[in-house]
C-alpha positions, 0 to 999 in steps of 0.5 A: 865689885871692889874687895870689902864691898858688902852688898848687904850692907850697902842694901841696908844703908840704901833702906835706912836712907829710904826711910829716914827720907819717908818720914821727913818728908811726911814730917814736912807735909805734915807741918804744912797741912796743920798750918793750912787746914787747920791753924790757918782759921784762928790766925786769919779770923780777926782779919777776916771778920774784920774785912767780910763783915761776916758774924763772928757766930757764923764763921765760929761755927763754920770752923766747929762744924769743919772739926765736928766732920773731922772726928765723925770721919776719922774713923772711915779714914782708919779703913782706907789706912787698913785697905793699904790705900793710905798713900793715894788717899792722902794725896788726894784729900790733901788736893782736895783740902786746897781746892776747898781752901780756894773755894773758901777763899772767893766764898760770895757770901757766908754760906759758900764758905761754911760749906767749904770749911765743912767739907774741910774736915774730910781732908782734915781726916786723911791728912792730920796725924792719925793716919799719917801715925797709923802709916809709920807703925804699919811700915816701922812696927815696934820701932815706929816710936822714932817716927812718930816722934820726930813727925810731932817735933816737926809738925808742932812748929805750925803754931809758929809758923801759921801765926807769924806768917798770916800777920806778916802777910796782912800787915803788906796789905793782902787781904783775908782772901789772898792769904787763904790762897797762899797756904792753899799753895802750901797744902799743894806743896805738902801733897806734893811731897808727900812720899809713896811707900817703894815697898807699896802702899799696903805693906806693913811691918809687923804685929800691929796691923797683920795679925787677924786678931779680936779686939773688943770694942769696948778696949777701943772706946776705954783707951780713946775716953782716957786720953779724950779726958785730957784733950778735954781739958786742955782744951778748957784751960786753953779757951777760958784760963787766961780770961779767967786769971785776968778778971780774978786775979788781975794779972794784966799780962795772961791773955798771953799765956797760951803762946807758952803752949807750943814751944812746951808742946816741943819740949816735951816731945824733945824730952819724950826723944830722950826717955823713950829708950828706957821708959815703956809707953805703959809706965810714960802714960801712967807717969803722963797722967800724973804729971797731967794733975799738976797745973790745975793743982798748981793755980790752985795754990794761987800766986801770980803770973810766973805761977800760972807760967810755970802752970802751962809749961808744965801742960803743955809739956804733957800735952806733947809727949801725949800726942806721941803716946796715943798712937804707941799705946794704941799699937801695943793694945789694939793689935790685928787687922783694923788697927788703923780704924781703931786709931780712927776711932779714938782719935774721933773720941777725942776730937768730939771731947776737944770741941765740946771743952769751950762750951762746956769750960764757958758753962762751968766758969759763968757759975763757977768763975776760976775755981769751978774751971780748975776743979772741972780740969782737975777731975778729967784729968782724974777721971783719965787717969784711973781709966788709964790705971785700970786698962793697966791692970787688966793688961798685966792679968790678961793676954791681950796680945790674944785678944782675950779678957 
């Protein structure tokens, strides 16, 4: 060994070079796998309904049903994470995923493929986010903020990527069912790069998985509702703002609106990467659900398109930085064993409040019109924010590190 060597350090070097691979890696698969489970139906469905002559009510459905599996399993996912199998798990739904994408792809008839995108939601459940998020706070602990900070940077560009690349595709000539294959192949690329953990699969870092700690349910359900409230609404701008600012206010060009989503997704992870070194996940929740009040209070006030531009920058700004949070907050208040069950749990919450936000946003606005739409967004995102407000307040009087009340 040549003088000045440091073999700890060098092992240490060696570790730090190990876990920034990890996360990339697990940041590009999930990149892949949003674009091919999930956003891939939006981009195809004009293209697909067009070429099938299939019922836009059918295959609608279908997607529903695959999202509806997604929440209900979310839960039992947690537990294979908590089991320490996460690694093989994931590999395997995500092997899974495109078998079912290929299956959904030469679909003889509707039938096959509803089944198919049904099925779908179990991988969905293994792969998307949350367990991915559950592995990072497992192997990081408390310093699993960067991780999952640059995970959701990453994986926020799949709007980006699905939409163009679909388009692209279509516009050679390549039918709804070859595009179908070709990100089958991308999810085959994203199970196959996913990493093993070379400090196996079931280790975990510190606190928010080794502790056998009690947590009361109630805890679980309180959080979970808090941020499902905002995923609910949302969602209802998402599906009914832009319709709604057309036909009551007459702006020609808000069916575009939503594209403003994505990149502001990034902007506020982006912003997240800059304040989360001196801004507690407690005080950027609070902060969040604030900020959260603005949009609906903003095309409240009226005015035209840069108004209601400035509306969704702002929204989703948040609806980033939310992402992120969620699982933090979970980490801090959730502790002990099952800790990844827990996570799953919340996440099926929200999922199950997201699917129902067009159907209830669409009921709201045939009676309502606009103004009905934006007091309903206005008082969930309420509704969250006293929620968040009072599991504050419980935490500053109570040791819930021990699990006490």
């Amino acid at each position: 060994m040549a003088v000045g060597d440091d073999p700890v350090s060098g092992d240490c070097m060696d570790h730090l070079r190990a876990d920034r691979v990890f996360v990339l890696r697990h940041a590009v698969a999930q990149l892949l796998f949003w674009s091919a489970f999930y956003y891939l139906m939006p981009a195809l469905l004009p293209h697909l309904l067009a070429q099938s002559g299939w019922s836009s009510v059918a295959v609608s459905g279908a997607m529903s049903a695959g999202v509806l599996a997604w929440a209900l399993l979310s839960p039992l996912a947690g537990m294979v994470v908590d089991r320490g199998a996460a690694g093989p798990a994931m590999r395997l739904a995500g092997f899974c995923g495109a078998g079912l994408l290929m299956l959904a792809a030469w679909a003889a008839n509707v039938w096959l493929f509803t089944m198919a995108l049904v099925l779908l939601g179990a991988p969905m459940a293994m792969t998307l986010y949350d367990p991915c998020f559950s592995l990072m706070i497992r192997r990081f602990g408390a310093e699993a903020r960067r991780p999952i900070t640059l995970i959701t940077l990453i994986a926020g560009f799949a709007t980006l990527l699905t939409f163009p690349l679909v388009g692209v595709l279509a516009s050679t000539g390549l039918g709804w069912r070859w595009i179908m294959m070709v990100l089958a192949v991308m999810a085959l690329f994203a199970t196959a790069i996913l990493p093993s953990d070379p400090r196996g699969e079931g280790a975990q870092h510190s606190a928010p998985a080794a502790v056998p700690v009690r947590v009361p349910a109630a805890r679980t359900f309180a959080l979970g509702t808090a941020f499902a409230l905002l995923m609910l609404g949302h969602a209802a701008l998402l599906f009914q703002l832009p319709a709604q600012l057309a036909d009551a206010r007459g702006l020609s060009g808000a069916l575009l609106l939503p594209m403003v989503l994505g990149p502001a997704q990034i902007a506020g992870r982006l912003l997240w990467e800059r304040v989360q070194g001196w801004l507690s996940p407690e005080r950027a929740a609070l902060w969040l659900f604030s900020v959260m009040l603005v949009p609906p209070l903003l095309l409240f006030a009226g005015g035209g398109l840069k108004i209601a531009l400035l509306a969704l920058i702002v929204q989703g700004g948040c609806y980033g930085m939310h992402t992120i949070l969620r699982p933090l907050l979970a980490a801090h208040w959730l502790p002990g064993a099952g800790f990844a069950r827990r996570l799953g749990m919340i996440a099926m919450i929200g999922l199950l409040m997201m699917g129902a936000a067009p159907t209830v946003a669409a009921w709201v606005t045939s009676g309502l019109g606009l103004p009905g739409l934006l007091g309903l967004v206005l008082l969930v995102d309420l509704a969250g924010l006293a929620l968040l407000a009072g599991l504050l307040r419980r935490a500053r009087h109570a040791a819930w590190g021990q699990g006490s009340h």
